[in-house]
C-alpha positions in Angstrom: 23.6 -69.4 -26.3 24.9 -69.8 -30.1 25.0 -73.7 -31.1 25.6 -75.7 -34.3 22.3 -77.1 -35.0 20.9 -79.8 -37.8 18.0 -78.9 -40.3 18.6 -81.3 -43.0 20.8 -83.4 -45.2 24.5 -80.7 -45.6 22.6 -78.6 -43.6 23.8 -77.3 -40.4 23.5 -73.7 -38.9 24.7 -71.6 -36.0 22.0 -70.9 -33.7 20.5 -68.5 -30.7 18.8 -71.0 -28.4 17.9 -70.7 -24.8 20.9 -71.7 -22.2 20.3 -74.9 -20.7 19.2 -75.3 -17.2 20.0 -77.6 -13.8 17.0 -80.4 -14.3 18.1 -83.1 -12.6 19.9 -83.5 -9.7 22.8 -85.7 -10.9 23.1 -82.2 -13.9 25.7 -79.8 -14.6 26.0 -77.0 -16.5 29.5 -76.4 -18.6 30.8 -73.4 -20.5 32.6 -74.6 -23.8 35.5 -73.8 -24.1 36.6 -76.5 -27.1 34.5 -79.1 -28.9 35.7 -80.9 -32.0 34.0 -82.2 -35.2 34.2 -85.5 -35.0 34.0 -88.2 -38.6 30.9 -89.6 -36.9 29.5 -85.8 -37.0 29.6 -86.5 -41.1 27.1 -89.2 -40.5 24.7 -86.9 -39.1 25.7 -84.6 -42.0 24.0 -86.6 -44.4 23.6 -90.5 -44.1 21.8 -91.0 -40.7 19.3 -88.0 -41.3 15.9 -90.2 -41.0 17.4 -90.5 -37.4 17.3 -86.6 -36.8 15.1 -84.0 -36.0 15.9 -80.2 -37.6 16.6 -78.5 -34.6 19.1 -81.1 -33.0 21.9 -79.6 -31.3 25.7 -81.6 -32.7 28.9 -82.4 -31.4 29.6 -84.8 -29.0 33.8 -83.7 -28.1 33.2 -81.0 -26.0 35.6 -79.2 -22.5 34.9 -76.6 -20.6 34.2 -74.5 -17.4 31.3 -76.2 -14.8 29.0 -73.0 -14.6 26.4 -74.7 -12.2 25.4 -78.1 -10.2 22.7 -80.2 -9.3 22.6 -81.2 -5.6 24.1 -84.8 -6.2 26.7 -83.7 -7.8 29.4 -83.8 -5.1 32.3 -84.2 -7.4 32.5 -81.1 -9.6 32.2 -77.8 -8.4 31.9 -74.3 -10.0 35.3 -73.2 -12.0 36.1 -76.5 -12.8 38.2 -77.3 -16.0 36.2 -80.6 -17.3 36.2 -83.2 -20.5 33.0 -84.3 -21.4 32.8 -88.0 -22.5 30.4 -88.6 -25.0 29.1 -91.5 -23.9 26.5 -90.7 -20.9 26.9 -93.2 -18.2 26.1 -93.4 -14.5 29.0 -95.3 -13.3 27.1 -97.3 -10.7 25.0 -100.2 -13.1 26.2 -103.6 -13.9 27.5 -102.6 -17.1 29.5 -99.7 -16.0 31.2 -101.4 -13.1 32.2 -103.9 -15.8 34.1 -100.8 -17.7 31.3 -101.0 -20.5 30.3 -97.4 -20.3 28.6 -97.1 -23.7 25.9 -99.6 -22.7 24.8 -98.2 -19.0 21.8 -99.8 -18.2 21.0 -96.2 -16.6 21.2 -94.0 -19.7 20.5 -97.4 -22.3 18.1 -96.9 -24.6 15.2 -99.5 -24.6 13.1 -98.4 -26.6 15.3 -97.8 -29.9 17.3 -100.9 -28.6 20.5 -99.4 -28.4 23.0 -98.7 -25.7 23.8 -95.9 -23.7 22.7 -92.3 -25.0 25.2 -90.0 -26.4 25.5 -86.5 -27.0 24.4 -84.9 -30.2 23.6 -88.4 -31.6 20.2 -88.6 -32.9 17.1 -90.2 -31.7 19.1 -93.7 -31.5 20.5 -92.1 -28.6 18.7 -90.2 -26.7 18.5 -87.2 -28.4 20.6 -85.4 -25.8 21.4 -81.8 -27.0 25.0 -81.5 -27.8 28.8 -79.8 -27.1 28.8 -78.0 -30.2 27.4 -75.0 -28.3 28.5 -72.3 -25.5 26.7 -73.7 -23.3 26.1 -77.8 -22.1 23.6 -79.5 -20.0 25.5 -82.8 -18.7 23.4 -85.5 -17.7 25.2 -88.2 -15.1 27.8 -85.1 -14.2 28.4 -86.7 -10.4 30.0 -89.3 -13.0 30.8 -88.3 -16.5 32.8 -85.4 -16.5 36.8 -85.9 -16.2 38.6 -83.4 -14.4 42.2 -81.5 -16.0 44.5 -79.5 -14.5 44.6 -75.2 -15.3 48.0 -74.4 -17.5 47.9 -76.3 -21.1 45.6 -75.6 -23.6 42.7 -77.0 -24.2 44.5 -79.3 -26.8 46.4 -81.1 -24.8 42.7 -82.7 -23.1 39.5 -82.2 -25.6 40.7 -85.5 -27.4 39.9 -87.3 -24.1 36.7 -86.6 -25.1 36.5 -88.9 -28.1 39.4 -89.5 -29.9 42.3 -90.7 -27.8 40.0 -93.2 -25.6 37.9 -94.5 -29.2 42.0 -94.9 -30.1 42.8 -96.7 -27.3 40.1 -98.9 -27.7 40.7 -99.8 -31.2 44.4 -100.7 -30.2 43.4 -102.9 -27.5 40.5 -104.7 -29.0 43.0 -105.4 -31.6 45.4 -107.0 -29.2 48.2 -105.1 -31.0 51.2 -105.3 -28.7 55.1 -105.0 -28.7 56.7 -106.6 -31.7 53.3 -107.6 -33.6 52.2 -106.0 -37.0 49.2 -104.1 -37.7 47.2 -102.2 -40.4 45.1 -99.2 -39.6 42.5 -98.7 -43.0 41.8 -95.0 -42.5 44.0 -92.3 -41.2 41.7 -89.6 -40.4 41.4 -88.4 -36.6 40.7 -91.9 -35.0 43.0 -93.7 -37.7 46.2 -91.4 -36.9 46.0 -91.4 -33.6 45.6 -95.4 -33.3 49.1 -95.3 -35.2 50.1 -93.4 -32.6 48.9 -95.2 -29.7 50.3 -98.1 -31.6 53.8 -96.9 -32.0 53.8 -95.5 -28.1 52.9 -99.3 -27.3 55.6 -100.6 -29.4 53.9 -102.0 -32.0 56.4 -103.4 -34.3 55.1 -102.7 -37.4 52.5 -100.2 -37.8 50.9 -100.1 -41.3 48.5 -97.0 -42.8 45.8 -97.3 -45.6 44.7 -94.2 -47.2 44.0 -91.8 -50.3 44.0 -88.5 -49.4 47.8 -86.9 -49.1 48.0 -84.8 -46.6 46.9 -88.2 -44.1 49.4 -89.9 -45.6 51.6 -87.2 -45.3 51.2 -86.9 -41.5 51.2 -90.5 -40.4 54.6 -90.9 -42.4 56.0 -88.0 -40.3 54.8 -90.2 -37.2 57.0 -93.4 -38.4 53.8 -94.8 -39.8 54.7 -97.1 -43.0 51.8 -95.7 -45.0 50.3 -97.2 -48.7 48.5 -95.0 -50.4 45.2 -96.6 -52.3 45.7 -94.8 -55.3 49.3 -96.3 -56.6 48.2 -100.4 -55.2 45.9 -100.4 -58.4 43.4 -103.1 -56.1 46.5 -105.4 -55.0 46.5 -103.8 -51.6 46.5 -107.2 -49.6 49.3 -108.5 -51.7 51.1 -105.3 -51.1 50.7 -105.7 -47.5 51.5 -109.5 -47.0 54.5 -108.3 -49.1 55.1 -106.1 -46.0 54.3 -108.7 -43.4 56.2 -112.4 -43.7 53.9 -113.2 -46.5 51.0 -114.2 -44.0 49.5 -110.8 -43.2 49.1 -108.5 -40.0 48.1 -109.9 -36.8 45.6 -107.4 -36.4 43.4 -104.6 -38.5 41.6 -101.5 -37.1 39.4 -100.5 -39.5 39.1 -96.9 -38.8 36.7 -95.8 -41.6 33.1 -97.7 -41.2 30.6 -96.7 -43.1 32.5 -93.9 -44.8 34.2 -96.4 -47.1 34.5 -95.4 -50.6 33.0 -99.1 -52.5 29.5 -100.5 -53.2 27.8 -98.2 -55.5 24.7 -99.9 -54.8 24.9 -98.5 -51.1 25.5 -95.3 -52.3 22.6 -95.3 -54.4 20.7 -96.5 -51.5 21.6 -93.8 -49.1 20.8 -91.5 -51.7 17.5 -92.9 -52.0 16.7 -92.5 -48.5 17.1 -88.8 -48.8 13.8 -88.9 -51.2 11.3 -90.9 -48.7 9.3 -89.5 -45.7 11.7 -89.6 -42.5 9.2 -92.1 -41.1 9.8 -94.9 -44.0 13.5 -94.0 -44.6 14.0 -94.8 -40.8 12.7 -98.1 -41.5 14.6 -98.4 -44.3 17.8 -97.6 -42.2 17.0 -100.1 -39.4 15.7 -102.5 -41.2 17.6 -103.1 -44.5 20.6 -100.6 -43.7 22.8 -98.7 -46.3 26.4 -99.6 -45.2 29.4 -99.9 -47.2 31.3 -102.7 -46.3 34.1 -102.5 -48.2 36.6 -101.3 -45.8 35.4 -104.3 -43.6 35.4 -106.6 -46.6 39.0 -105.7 -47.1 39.9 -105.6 -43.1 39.0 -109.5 -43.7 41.1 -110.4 -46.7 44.1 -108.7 -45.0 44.5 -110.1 -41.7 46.2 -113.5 -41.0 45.0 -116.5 -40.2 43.9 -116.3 -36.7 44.6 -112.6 -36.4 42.3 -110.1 -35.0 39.8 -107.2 -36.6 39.4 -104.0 -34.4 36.0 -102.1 -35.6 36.5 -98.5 -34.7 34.6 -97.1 -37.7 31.0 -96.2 -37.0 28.8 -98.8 -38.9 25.0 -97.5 -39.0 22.2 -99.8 -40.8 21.2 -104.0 -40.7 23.0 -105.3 -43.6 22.8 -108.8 -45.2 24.5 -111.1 -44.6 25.9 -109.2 -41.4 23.6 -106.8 -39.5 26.4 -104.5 -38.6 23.7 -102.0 -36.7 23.1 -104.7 -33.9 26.7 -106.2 -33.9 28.4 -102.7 -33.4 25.9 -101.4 -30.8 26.1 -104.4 -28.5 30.1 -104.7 -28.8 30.0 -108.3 -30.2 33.6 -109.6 -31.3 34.9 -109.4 -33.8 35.8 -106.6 -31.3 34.0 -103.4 -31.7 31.8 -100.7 -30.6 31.2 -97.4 -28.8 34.8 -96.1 -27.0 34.2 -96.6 -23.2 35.6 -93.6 -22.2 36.3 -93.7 -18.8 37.3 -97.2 -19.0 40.6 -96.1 -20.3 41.0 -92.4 -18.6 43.3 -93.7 -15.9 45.9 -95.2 -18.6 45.3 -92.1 -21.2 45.8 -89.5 -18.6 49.3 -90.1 -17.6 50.5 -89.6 -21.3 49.3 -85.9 -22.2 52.4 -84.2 -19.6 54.4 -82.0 -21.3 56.3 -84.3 -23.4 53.1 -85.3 -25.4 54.0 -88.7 -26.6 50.8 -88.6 -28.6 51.1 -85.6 -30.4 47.8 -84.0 -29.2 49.3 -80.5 -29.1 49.5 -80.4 -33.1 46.7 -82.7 -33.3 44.3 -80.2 -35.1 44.3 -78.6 -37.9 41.9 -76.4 -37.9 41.3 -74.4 -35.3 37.9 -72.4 -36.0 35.2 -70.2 -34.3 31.7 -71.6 -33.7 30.0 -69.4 -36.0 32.0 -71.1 -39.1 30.6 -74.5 -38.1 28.8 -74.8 -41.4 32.1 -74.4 -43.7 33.8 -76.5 -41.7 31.3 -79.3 -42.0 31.4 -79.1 -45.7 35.1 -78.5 -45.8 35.9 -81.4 -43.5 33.3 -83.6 -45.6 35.2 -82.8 -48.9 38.6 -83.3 -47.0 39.8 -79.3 -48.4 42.4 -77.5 -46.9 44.1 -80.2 -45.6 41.4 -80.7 -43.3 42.0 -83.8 -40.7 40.4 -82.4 -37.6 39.0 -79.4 -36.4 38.5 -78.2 -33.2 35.8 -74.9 -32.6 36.3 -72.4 -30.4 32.6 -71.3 -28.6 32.5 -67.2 -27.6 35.8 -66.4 -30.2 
């Protein structure tokens, strides 16, 4: 099979590796039909490399065709139309029956002291070979894998995958409901499509952050009131308490993470990591961390008194005074962490009919073959072309 695969810091290439195989009972095999780059793929990209190993297969967005079964897996069967979540969970555990899918007890990782494992996602998490590929192994498939009906394209489903439940999540954490305010900091694929969510839930006023024009250009086209950073000249919060009774929103998603353009010092510490020995910079990651925080800092100043921060942006090192690494991976409120997927499937599914209330249809911009994975990477990195998601097509 061909497959996007990691070798170093902005350095990704499309592969010939061996086609996965049945090796547990509770596998599947899937044939790829669609599997996005995801903002959290960027991390991989460059910041969380003393987590990777060159030869790691990315992507954790992935549909397809089941191809083959393990004997426990009773729910799928061959020529199957399937979303992958990528979160690996079993379902049965404590924490899954609890709707926390991103810390099964049966997929957790204990020895790295993080949750459940994902696909394409480093060591951290398993180091589960990912959906950037033709071809997937899916662990937990008597459980995982969400069935869609034949007939629309494979647009109108992949985001189940990642985007629309991680959305979803955001939006609720938040407690954003019917006639409340709320800011969404970023407006890349997880940022837009919380403004959507947000809007469908009658949200009643639904604020955008961002710098780069053709976001801002598409949220406005979605009724999203949008700033953009580069004319608030660093009076955004009194821009937006401008907008909002003078007290603030009632709620913030901050959709960007670690991604945040702000302490130069943080830069110059990822940077730095780049230079040491994978063994010590790992350390370095865990143990002193490299975030950004200014998109959190700011997430604070804006909401009001008693509001609510939703953390949907991927935070990745132990930062004083907060260590972000441990608070994001074990979901402590604020509210934040890993999208349980199938927690939110049931309320998610009903909107993709034909009248696509959530715009999934158009939802991509960039529609690309596998083999151009490493363009796109450094296209969607640099935000060219009016890149705000891309979706790959495996086998075209």
């Amino acid at each position: 099979m061909r497959a996007v695969v990691w070798h170093g810091r902005r350095d990704v290439r499309v592969e010939t590796l061996p086609d996965p195989t049945i090796r547990q009972a509770t596998d599947a095999i899937v044939r790829i039909t669609s599997t996005g780059l995801c903002g959290s793929d960027l991390h991989l990209y460059e910041v969380m490399a003393p987590f990777m190993t060159p030869g790691d297969v990315l992507g954790h967005e992935p549909m397809g065709v089941v191809e083959a079964v393990g004997s426990a897996v009773t729910n799928l069967a061959v020529g199957d139309r399937v979303v992958i979540p990528f979160n690996i969970a079993c379902g049965a555990c404590w924490m899954c029956e609890r709707g926390l899918q991103s810390q099964c007890e049966t997929t957790q990782q204990r020895e790295q002291g993080t949750g459940a494992a994902l696909f394409g996602y480093t060591k951290l998490y398993g180091q589960v070979a990912g959906g950037q590929a033709e071809l997937l192994r899916v662990p937990q498939a008597q459980y995982g894998p969400i069935k869609v009906p034949e007939g629309p394209a494979d647009d109108r489903y992949v985001y189940l995958s990642d985007v629309l439940p991680t959305a979803w999540q955001a939006v609720h954490y938040a407690g954003a409901r019917a006639g409340s305010s709320l800011v969404v900091l970023g407006l890349g694929p997880i940022g837009a499509m919380s403004c959507r969510v947000a809007r469908h839930l009658a949200v009643e006023r639904v604020i955008g952050v961002d710098l780069v024009p053709e976001r801002l250009d598409r949220s406005r086209r979605d009724g999203v009131d949008v700033i953009d950073l580069n004319d608030v000249d660093g009076d955004l919060v009194e821009r937006v308490r401008e907008m909002t009774d003078g007290r603030g929103p009632d709620a913030v998603i901050d959709a960007v993470g670690m991604e945040a353009h702000g302490s130069g010092g943080a830069q110059m510490a990822q940077t730095l990591t780049g230079l040491l020995p994978d063994r010590l910079a790992e350390k370095l990651m865990s143990k002193a961390g490299v975030d950004r925080l200014a998109a959190l800092r700011t997430a604070i100043d804006l909401v009001r008194r008693g509001g609510t921060i939703s953390l949907a942006g991927v935070y990745g090192g132990m930062t004083d005074p907060l260590p972000m690494m441990t608070m994001f991976d074990k979901q402590i409120q604020i509210r934040m962490g890993q999208a349980n997927v199938k927690r939110w499937v049931d309320d998610i599914l009903p909107l993709l009919g034909d009248d696509d209330v959530l715009g999934v249809d158009d939802f991509a911009t960039h529609h690309l073959p596998l083999e151009q994975a490493p363009d796109a990477y450094s296209m969607f990195q640099q935000k060219r072309d009016g890149a705000i998601k891309v979706v790959f097509r495996p086998g075209t």
